[in-house]
N, C-alpha and C positions, 0 to 999 in steps of 0.2 A: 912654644911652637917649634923648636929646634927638636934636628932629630926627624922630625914628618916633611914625606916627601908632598910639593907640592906644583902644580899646573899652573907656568907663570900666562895670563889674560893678555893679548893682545887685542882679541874683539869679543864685542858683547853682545847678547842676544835680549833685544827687550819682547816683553812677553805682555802685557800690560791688558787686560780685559780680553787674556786667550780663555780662561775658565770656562766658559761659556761661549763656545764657539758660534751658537746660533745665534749670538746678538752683534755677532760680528758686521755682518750688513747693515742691520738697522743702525748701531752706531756711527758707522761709516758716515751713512745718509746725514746723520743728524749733525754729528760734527763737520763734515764737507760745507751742510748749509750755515753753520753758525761763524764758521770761514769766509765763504761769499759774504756773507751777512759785513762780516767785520770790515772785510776788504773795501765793500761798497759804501759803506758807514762811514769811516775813518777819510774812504778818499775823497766821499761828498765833504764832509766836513772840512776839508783840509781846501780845498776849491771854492767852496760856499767864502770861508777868512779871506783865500788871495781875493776875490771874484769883487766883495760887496767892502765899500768905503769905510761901512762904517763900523767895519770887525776891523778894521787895521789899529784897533791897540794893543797895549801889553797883552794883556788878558787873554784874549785870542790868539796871539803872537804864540803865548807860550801852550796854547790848546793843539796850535796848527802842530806843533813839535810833539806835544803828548800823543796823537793822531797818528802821524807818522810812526811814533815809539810804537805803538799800540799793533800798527801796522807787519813792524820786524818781528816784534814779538812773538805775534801769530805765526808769522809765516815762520819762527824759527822753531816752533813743536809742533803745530798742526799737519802739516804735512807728513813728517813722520810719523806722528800716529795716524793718519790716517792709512801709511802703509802695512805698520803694525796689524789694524784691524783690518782693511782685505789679505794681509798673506797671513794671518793669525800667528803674528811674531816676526824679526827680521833684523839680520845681524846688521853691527855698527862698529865699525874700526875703533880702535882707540885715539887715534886722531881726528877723528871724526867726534867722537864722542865728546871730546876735550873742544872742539870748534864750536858744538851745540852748547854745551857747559858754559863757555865763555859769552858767546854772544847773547845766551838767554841772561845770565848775569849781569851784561852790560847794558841789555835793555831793560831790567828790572829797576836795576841802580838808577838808570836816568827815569823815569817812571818816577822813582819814590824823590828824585831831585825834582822831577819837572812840577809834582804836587807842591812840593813845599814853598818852591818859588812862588806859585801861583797863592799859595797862603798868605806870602810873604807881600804877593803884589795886591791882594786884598786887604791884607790892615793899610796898605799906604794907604789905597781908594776913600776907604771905611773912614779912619783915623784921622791922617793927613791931605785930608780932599785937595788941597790950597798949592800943596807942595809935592801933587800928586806926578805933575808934566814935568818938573824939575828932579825930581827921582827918578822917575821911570821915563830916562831917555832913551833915544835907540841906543846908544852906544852903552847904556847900564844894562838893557835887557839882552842884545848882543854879547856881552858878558858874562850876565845871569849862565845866559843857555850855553858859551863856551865852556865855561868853568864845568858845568852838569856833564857836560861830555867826555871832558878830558877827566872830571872825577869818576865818573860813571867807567871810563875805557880801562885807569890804574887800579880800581877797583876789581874788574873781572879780571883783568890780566894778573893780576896778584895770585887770587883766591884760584884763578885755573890753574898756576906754576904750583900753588902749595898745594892742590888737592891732587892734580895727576903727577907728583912725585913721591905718590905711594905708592906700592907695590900692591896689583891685585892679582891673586893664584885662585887657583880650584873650582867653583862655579861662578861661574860668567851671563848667568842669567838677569836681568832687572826690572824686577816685577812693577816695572813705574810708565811712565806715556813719556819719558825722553830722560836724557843723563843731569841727572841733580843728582845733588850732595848726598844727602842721607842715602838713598839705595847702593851709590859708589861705595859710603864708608862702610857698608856692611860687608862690599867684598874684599875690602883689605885684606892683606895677610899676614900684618906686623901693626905695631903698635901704631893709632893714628892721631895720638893725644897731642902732639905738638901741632899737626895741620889745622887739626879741629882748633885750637886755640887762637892761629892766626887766624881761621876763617871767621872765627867769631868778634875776633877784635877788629876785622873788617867790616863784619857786619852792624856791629854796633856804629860805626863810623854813615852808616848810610840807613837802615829802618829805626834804630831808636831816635837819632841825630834829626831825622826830617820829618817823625814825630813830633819830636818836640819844637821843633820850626813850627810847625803848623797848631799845635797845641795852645802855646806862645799867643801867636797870630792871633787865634781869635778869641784867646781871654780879653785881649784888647781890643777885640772888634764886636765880644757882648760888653764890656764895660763900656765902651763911646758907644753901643747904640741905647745903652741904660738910661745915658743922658738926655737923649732924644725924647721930645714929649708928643710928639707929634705921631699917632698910630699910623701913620702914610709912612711916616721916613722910618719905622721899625722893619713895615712889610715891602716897602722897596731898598729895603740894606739890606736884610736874610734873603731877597729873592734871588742879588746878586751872587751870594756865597751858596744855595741851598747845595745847586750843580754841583761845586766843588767839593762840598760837601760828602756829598753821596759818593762821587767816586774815590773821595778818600778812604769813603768806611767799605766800600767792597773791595778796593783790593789792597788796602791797610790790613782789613781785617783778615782775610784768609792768609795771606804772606803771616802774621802773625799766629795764626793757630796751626800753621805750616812747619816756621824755622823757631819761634819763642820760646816752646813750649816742652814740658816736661818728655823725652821723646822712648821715653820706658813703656815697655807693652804697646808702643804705639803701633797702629792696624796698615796696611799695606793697602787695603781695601780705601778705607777712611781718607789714606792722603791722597790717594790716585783721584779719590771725589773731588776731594778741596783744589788738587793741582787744576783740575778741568776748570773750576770756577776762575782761578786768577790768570790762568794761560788762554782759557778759551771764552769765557760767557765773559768776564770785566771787560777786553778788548771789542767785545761786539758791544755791551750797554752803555758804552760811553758815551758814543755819539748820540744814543736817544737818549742817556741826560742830559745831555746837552743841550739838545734838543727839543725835550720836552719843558723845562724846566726854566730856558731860558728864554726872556720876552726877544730881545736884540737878533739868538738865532731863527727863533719862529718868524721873526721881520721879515730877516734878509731873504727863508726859504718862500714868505708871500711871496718877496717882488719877485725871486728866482723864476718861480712859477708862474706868475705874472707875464715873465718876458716872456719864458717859452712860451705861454700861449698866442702872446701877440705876434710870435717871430715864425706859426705857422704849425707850431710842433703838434701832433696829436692828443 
C-alpha cells in the first residue's frame, strides 16, 4: 500500500438499506414500532419485578438488569437507523462512531454475562435447592451483576482503543445499520491483523466463556432432573429454565453466525438481516418470553390487572 495516495476518514457515512429507497418509510414505520414495542416491554417488565413481592428474587433480579440492558441497547442503534432510513444515509463523526461502537459492546458483553449468571443461578435453584438462599444472597447477586458490569465496561473500552487506532483512508461509506467491527475493518488502510487478534481474544473472553457457563449449567440441570421420577417435578423444573432458554438461543444464536463464523464471501445484505434480529426483534421478544412462558410473571401481570381495575382505571 505504500506509494498510494490516500483520504485519511474522519466521519463516516452509513448507508444501510439506501438500495431501495422506496422501502425507506415503511421500514422506518416498522422499526420505530418494534422500538415503542421494546421500550414499553422491557419497562413494564422491569416495574411489573420492582412492583410485585414475589418477583423480588435472584432470578428476577438479574431479568430487571437484562431489561434495562435490552433497553440501552435498543436505544443505542435504533435511533440512528431510523435516521438513516428517513434521510436515506447520514453522516457520523468518528467519535461518535467510536461512542456507538463502544457502548453497543458494552451492552452486548453485559447481555451475554447477564445470561450466564441467570444459568448459573438456575443450576443452584435445579441442583442445590437446599443451599439455594445461602448462595444466592443479596450481597452474591450484587456481586454477580457488579462484576458483569465492570467486565462488560474493560471489555468495550479495550476492543474500542484497539479497533479505532487503525487508520481508515479512502471510502468512508458503511453499508451496515450502525458502527460494528466487521464493516470498520474493511475500511482500514494498513494492516489490521494485530487489532483483529486482540479483538478476538476479547471476544473469546465473553461469548465462548458464557457459553460455556451456560452449557456447563444445564448438563447439570438435565442430569438432576434425570433423577426426578416424578413427571410433575420434570415439567415444573424445564418450565422454570424454558424462558431462559429461549432467549439464550435467539440472541446466542445470531451474535454467533454474526462474529464466529467463517467471514470469506460473506453478504453485507445477509449480516445487516441478522444485525436487525440481535439489535432490534431479541430486545423487543424478551419481555413476551417472559412473559409468556412464565407461570410467576403471568401471576403477577393478573393481580397487576386486577388492581387497576379495582383502582377505577378503564
Amino acid at each position: 500500500m505504500a506509494g498510494r495516495n490516500y483520504t485519511v476518514v474522519t466521519e463516516f457515512f452509513l448507508i444501510a438499506f439506501t438500495e431501495h429507497p422506496e422501502w425507506g418509510l415503511p421500514l422506518f414505520l416498522v422499526f420505530l414500532s418494534f422500538y415503542l414495542l421494546t421500550l414499553l416491554g422491557n419497562l413494564a417488565m422491569i416495574i411489573l419485578i420492582h412492583k410485585d413481592h414475589q418477583l423480588h428474587t435472584p432470578m428476577y433480579f438479574f431479568l430487571s438488569h437484562l431489561s434495562f440492558m435490552d433497553i440501552c441497547y435498543s436505544s443505542v442503534i435504533v435511533p440512528q437507523m431510523l435516521a438513516v432510513l428517513l434521510e436515506h444515509g447520514t453522516a457520523i463523526s468518528q467519535a461518535r462512531c467510536a461512542i456507538q461502537f463502544f457502548l453497543f459492546t458494552f451492552c452486548a458483553s453485559l447481555d451475554c454475562y447477564l445470561l450466564a449468571i441467570m444459568a448459573y443461578d438456575r443450576y443452584v435453584a435445579v441442583c442445590r435447592p437446599l443451599l439455594y438462599v445461602t448462595i444466592m444472597t443479596e450481597r452474591a447477586r450484587l456481586g454477580l451483576v457488579a462484576g458483569a458490569y465492570i467486565a462488560g465496561f474493560s471489555s468495550a473500552f479495550i476492543r474500542t482503543v484497539t479497533a479505532f487506532s487503525l487508520s481508515f483512508c479512502g471510502n468512508n461509506e458503511i453499508n451496515f445499520i450502525f458502527c460494528d467491527l466487521p464493516p470498520l475493518l474493511k475500511l482500514s488502510c494498513r494492516d489490521s491483523y494485530t487489532q483483529e487478534v486482540v479483538i478476538i481474544v476479547f471476544a473469546i473472553f465473553v461469548m465462548p466463556a458464557c457459553i460455556l457457563v451456560i452449557l456447563v449449567s444445564y448438563l447439570f440441570i438435565i442430569v438432576s432432573v434425570m433423577q426426578i421420577r416424578a413427571a410433575g417435578g420434570w415439567t415444573k423444573t424445564f418450565s422454570t429454565c424454558a424462558s431462559h432458554l429461549t432467549a439464550v438461543a435467539l440472541f446466542f444464536g445470531t451474535l454467533i453466525f454474526m462474529y464466529l463464523r467463517d467471514n470469506s464471501g460473506q453478504s453485507s445484505e445477509e449480516d445487516r438481516v441478522v444485525s436487525v434480529l440481535y439489535t432490534v426483534v431479541t430486545p423487543m421478544l424478551n419481555p413476551l418470553i417472559y412473559s409468556l412462558r412464565n407461570k410467576e410473571v403471568k401471576e403477577a401481570v393478573r393481580k397487576a390487572l386486577s388492581r387497576s381495575k379495582t383502582s377505577g382505571w378503564p
